[in-house]
C-alpha positions as CSV (number, residue, x, y, z in Angstrom):
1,X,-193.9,152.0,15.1
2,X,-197.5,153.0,15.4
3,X,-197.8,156.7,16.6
4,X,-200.9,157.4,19.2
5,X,-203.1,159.1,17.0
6,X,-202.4,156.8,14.4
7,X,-203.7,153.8,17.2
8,X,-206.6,155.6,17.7
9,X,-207.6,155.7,13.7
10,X,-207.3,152.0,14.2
11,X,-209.4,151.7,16.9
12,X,-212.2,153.7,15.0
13,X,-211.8,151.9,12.0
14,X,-211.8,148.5,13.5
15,X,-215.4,149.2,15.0
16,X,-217.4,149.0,11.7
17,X,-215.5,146.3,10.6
18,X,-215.9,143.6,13.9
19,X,-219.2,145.0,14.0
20,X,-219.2,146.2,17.7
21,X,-220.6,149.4,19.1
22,X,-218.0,151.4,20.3
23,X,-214.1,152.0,21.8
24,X,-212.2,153.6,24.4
25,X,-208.7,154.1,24.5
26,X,-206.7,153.2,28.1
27,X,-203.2,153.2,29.5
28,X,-204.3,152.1,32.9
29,X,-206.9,149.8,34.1
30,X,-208.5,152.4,36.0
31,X,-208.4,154.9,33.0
32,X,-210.2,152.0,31.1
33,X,-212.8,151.4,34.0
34,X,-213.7,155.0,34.1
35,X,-214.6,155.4,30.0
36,X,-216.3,152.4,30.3
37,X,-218.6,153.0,32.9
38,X,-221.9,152.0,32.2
39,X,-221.7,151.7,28.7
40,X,-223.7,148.7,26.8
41,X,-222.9,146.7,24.1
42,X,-219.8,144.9,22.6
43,X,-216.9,147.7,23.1
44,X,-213.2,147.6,22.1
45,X,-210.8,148.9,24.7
46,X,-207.5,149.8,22.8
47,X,-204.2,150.1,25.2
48,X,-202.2,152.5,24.2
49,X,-198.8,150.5,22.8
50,X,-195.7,149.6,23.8
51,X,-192.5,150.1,22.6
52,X,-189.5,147.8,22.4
53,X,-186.4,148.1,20.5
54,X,-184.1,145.5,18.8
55,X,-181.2,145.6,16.6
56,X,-177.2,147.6,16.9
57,X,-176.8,150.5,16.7
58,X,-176.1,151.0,13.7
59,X,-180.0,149.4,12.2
60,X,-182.4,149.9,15.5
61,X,-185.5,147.9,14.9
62,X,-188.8,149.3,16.7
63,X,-191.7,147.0,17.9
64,X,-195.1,147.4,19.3
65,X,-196.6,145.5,22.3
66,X,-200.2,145.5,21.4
67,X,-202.9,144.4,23.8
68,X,-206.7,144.9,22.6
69,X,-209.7,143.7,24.9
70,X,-213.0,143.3,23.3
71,X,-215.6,143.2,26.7
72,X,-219.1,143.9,27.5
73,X,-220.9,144.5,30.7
74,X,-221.8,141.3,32.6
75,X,-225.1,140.9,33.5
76,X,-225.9,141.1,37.6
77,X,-227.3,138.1,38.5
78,X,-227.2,136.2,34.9
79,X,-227.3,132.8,34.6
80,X,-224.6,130.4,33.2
81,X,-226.5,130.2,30.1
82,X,-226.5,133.8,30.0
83,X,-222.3,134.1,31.0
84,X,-221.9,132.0,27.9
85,X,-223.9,133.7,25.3
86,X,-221.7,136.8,26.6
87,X,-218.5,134.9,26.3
88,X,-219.2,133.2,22.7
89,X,-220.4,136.9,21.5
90,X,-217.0,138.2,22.6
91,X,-215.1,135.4,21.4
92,X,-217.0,135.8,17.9
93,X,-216.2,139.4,17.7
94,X,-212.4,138.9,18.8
95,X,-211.7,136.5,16.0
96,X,-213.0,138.7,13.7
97,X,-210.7,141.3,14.9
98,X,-207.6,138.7,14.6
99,X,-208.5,137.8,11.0
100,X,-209.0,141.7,10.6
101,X,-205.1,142.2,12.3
102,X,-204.0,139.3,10.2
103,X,-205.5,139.8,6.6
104,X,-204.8,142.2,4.1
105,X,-207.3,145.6,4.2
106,X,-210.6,145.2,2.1
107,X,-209.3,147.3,-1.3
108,X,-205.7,146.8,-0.6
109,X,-202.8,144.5,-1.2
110,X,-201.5,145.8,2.6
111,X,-201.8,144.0,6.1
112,X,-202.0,146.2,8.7
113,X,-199.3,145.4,10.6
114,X,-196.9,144.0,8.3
115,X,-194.2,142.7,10.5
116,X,-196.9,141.1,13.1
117,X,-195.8,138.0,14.7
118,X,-198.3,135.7,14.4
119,X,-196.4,133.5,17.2
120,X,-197.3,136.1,19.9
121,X,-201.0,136.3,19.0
122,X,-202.2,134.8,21.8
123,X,-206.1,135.2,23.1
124,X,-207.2,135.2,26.6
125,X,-210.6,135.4,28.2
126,X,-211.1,137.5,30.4
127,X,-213.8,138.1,33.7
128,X,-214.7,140.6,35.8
129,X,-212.1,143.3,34.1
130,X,-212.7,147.2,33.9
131,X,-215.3,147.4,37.0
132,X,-217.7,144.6,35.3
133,X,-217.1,143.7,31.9
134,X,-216.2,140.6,30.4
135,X,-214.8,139.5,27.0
136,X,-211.2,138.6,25.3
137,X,-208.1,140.3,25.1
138,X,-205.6,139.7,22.3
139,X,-202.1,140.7,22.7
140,X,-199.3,140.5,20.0
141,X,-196.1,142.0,18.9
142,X,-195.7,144.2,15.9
């Protein structure tokens, strides 16, 4: 299981890496709304994980929900043209981010998350979210 402060190392070191300006870490839509607020630029909003368990009792198996949203502030009044450069910006940034999730670490022979399953990546777009933005989010299990 990934530990909170452990989620929020991620979140800083995944910033360089996407190429994106910045992060905020949320557990509620509002809490993720009022970090947000106003900032510019391609942002990663990490929620905090979930926690499932599997197994007996005698070998308990931990898993993470992870949902990830990578948004930025639509423009008032843009046009479609405009909508769609923001979207395919997103879009770029979020698949950098799967192959990121998905790869092995530059320097090292170890993925992040080992034990991801890649059949619950899925990617959604996403409008109007956290007062304003738009983007992707990515959710999986880990």
């Amino acid at each position: 299981m990934i530990t909170v402060k452990e989620f929020k190392d991620l979140c800083a070191e995944i910033v360089p890496v996407i190429e994106i300006d910045g992060y905020v870490l949320a557990s509620t839509y509002e809490q993720g709304s009022n970090k947000l607020k106003d900032k510019a630029g391609l942002r990663l909003v990490g929620v905090y994980p979930a926690y499932n368990f599997g197994g007996d009792p005698d070998s308990i198996l931990g898993k993470n929900e992870m949902l990830l949203y990578i948004v930025v502030r639509q423009k008032e009044g843009g046009t479609d043209e405009e909508e769609i450069e923001q979207y395919s910006s997103t879009l770029d940034a979020m698949l950098r981010l799967k192959k990121y999730l998905t790869s092995n670490r530059t320097g090292t022979y170890c993925m992040i998350f080992p034990n991801i399953d890649v059949s619950s990546i899925q990617i959604d777009p996403e409008y109007n979210i956290f007062g304003g933005y738009l983007g992707y989010s990515i959710k999986f299990i880990c």
